[in-house]
C-alpha positions in Angstrom: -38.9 144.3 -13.4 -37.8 147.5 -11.6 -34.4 148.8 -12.1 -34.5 150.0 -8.1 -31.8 147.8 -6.1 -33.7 145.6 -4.1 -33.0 146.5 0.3 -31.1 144.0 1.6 -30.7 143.4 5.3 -27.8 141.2 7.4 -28.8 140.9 10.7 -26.4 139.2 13.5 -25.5 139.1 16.8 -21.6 139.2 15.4 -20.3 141.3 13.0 -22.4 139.7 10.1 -19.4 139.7 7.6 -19.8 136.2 6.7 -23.6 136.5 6.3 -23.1 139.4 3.9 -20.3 137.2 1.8 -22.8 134.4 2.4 -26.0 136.5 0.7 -23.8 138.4 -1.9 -23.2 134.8 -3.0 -26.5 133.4 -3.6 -28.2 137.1 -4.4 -24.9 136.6 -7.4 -27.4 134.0 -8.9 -30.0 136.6 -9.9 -30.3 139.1 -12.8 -31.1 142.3 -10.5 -29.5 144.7 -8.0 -29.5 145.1 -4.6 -28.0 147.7 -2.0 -26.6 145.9 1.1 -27.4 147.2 4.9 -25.5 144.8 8.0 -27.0 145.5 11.2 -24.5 143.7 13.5 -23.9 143.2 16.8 -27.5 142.5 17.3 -27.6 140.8 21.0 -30.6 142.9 22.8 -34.1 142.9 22.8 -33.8 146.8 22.3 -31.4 146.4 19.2 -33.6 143.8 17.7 -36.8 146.1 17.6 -34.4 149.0 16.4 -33.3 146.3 13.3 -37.0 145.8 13.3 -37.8 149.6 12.9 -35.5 149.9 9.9 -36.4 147.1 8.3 -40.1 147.9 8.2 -39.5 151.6 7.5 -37.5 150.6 4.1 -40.6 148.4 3.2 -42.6 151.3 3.4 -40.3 153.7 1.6 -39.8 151.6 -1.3 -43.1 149.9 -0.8 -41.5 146.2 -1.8 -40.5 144.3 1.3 -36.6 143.9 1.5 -35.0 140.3 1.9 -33.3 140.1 5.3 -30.7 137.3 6.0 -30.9 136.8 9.6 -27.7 135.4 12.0 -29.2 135.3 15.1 -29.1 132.1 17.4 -30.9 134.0 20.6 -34.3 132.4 19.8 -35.8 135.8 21.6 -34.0 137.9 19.6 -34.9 135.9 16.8 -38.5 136.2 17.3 -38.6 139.8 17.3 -36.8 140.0 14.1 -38.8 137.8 12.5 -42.0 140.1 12.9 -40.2 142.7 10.0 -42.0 143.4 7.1 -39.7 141.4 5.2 -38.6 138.3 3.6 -37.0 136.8 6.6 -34.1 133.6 5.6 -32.8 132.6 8.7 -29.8 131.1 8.1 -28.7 129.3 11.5 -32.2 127.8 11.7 -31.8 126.7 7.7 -28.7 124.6 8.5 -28.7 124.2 12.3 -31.7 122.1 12.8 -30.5 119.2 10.1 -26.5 119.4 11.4 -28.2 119.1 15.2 -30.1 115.9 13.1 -27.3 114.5 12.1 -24.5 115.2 14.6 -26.8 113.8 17.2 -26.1 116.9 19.5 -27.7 120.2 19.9 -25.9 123.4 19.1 -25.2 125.9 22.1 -27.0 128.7 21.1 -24.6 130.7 22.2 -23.7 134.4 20.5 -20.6 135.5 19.5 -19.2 132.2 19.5 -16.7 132.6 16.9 -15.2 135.5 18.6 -15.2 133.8 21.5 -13.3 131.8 20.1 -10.7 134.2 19.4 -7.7 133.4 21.3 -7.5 129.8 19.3 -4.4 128.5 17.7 -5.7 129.1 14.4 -6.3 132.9 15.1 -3.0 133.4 16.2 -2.1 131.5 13.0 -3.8 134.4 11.1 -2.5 137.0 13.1 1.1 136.0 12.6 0.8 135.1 8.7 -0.8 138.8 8.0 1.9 140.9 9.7 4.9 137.8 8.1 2.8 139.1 4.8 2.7 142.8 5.2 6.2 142.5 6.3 7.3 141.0 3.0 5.1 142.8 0.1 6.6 143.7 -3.1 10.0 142.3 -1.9 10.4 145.0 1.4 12.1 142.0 3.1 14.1 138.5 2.4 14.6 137.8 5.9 12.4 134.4 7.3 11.7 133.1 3.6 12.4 129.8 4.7 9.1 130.1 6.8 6.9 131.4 4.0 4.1 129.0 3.0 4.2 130.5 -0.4 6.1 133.4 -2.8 4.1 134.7 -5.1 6.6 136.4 -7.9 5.0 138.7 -11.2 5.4 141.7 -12.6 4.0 144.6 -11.2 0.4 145.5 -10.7 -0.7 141.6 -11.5 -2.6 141.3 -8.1 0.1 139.6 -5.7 0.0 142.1 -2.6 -4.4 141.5 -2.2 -3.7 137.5 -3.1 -1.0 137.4 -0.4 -3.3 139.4 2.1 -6.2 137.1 1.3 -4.3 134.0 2.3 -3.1 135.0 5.2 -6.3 136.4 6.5 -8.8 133.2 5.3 -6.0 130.7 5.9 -3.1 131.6 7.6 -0.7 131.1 5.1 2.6 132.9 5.5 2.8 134.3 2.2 5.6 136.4 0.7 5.4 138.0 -2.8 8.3 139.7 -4.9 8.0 141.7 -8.2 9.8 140.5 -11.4 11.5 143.3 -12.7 14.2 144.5 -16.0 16.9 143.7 -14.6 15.8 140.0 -13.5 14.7 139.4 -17.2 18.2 141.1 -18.2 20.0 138.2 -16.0 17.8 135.5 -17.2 17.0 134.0 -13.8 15.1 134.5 -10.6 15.9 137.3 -8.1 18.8 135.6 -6.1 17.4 135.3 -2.5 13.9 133.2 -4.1 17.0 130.9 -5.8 17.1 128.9 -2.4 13.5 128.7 -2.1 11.8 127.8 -5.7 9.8 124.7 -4.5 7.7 127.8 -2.6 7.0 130.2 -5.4 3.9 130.1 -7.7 3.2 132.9 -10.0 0.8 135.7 -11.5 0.3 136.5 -14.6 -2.4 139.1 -16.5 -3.1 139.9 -20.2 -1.2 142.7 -21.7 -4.2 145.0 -22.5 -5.7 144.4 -19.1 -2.5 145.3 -17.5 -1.9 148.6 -19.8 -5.1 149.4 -18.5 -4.6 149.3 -14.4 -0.9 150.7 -15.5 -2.5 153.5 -17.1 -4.9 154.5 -14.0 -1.6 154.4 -11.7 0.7 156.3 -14.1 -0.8 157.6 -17.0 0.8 157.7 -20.3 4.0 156.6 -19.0 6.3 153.9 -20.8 5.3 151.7 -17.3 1.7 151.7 -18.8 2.5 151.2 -23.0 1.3 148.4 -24.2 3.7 147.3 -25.9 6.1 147.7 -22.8 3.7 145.6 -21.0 3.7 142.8 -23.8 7.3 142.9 -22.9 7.3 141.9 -19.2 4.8 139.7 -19.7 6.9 137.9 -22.1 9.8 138.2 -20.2 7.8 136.9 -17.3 6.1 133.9 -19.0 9.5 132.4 -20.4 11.6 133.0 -16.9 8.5 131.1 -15.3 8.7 128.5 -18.3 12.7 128.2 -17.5 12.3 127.9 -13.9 9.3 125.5 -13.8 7.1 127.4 -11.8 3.2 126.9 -11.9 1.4 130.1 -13.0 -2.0 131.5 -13.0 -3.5 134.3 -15.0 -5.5 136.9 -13.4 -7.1 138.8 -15.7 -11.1 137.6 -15.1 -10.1 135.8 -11.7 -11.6 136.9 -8.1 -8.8 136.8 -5.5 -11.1 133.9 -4.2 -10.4 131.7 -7.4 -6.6 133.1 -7.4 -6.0 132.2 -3.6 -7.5 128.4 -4.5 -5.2 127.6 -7.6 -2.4 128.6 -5.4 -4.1 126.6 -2.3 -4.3 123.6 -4.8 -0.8 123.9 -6.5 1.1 124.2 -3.3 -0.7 121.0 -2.0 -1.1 123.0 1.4 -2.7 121.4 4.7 -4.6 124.4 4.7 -6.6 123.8 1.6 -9.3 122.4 -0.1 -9.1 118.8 -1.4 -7.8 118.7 -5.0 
């Protein structure tokens, strides 16, 4: 098999984000690469044959047709699309038709609907929970903890700022995070304003040498990145956790997907997954 990336195309009338997440998952099954191109906003005839154009014209360069995921629910636009030289999933028609089967009621057809849909409660949900979380990364603020849905509390680099981020963009969550640092180990308990509020914290943990490592690329050779320093905090860490009875997860070989869920599950949030 070649070791050329394989073209892949997203084409949607929206912004085609979740189609890309969508495709990078099932592509994730196969043994090969690929090199990703989103056409979005796809809602003309014009900008259909123009998706068309560059669709066909990478099947000609690299003489292998490229796999297009297709988003689009204008049946026109749809059409025109379809014509690429390529291998063409459509992935409204692949779960629309049997959902319009079983719900007994046809979909609307209509583009954009998502953002349309914009102004709903649970946007504004999102909204809200990203700047609550920007506004209380890496301990910057202990005002409103009583409204956070979570505190996520580790030692430094162990990946709280991107989980935080991650749940308030996907699910709204209000979620603070604070480091664990010398001086809390020194004291033997939690920083003083997360005392009030330990039913809410869940932490992160990461192995030592994996930790060295991403230490190292921020501030090389310092006593921050040793290894042995790192054992340290990690230990420190582990027992205060232990002491405190606060549920943990280790990062190391997580994706902030798999993080975000243990701390969806353990929190026993209303914005979860069943578990």
């Amino acid at each position: 098999m070649s070791t050329q990336a394989r073209i892949v195309f997203i084409v949607s009338d929206g912004t085609g984000i979740t189609a890309e997440n969508f495709s990078q998952s099932i592509l994730a099954q196969f043994e090969a690469t690929f090199k990703h191109i989103r056409v979005p906003f796809v809602d003309s005839p014009e900008k259909a044959h123009d998706a068309v154009s560059s669709i066909n014209q990478a099947a000609s360069k690299y003489e292998v047709q490229p796999i297009v995921f297709t988003t689009l629910v204008n049946p026109e636009l749809n059409t025109i699309v379809g014509k690429a030289n390529g291998l063409i999933l459509d992935m409204f028609q692949t779960f629309v038709a049997p959902l319009e089967q079983a719900l007994g009621v046809k979909s609307t057809h209509a583009m954009n609907r998502l953002h349309h849909n914009a102004d709903t409660e649970a946007y504004k949900n999102r909204i809200e929970a990203i700047n609550y979380s920007l506004a209380h990364d890496d301990g910057q603020s202990n005002k409103n903890l009583a409204e956070a849905d979570v505190i996520l509390v580790g030692i430094s680099r162990v990946g709280k700022t991107p989980t935080s981020l991650y749940l308030a963009m996907q699910y709204g969550m209000k979620a603070a995070n604070y480091p664990l640092i010398p001086e809390d180990f020194e004291r033997g308990q939690l920083p003083k304003d997360l005392i009030p509020y330990r039913s809410k914290i869940f932490g992160l943990m990461i192995d030592a040498e994996r930790l060295s490592e991403i230490r190292n690329e921020r501030r090389p050779g310092s006593n921050y990145a040793k290894l042995e320093n790192c054992r340290y905090e990690i230990n420190e860490a582990t027992a205060m956790m232990k002491k405190e009875s606060i549920p943990w997860v280790t990062t190391t070989s997580k994706s902030i997907e798999e993080i975000a869920t243990t701390v969806l599950q353990s929190m026993k949030s209303d914005k979860t997954i069943l578990g």
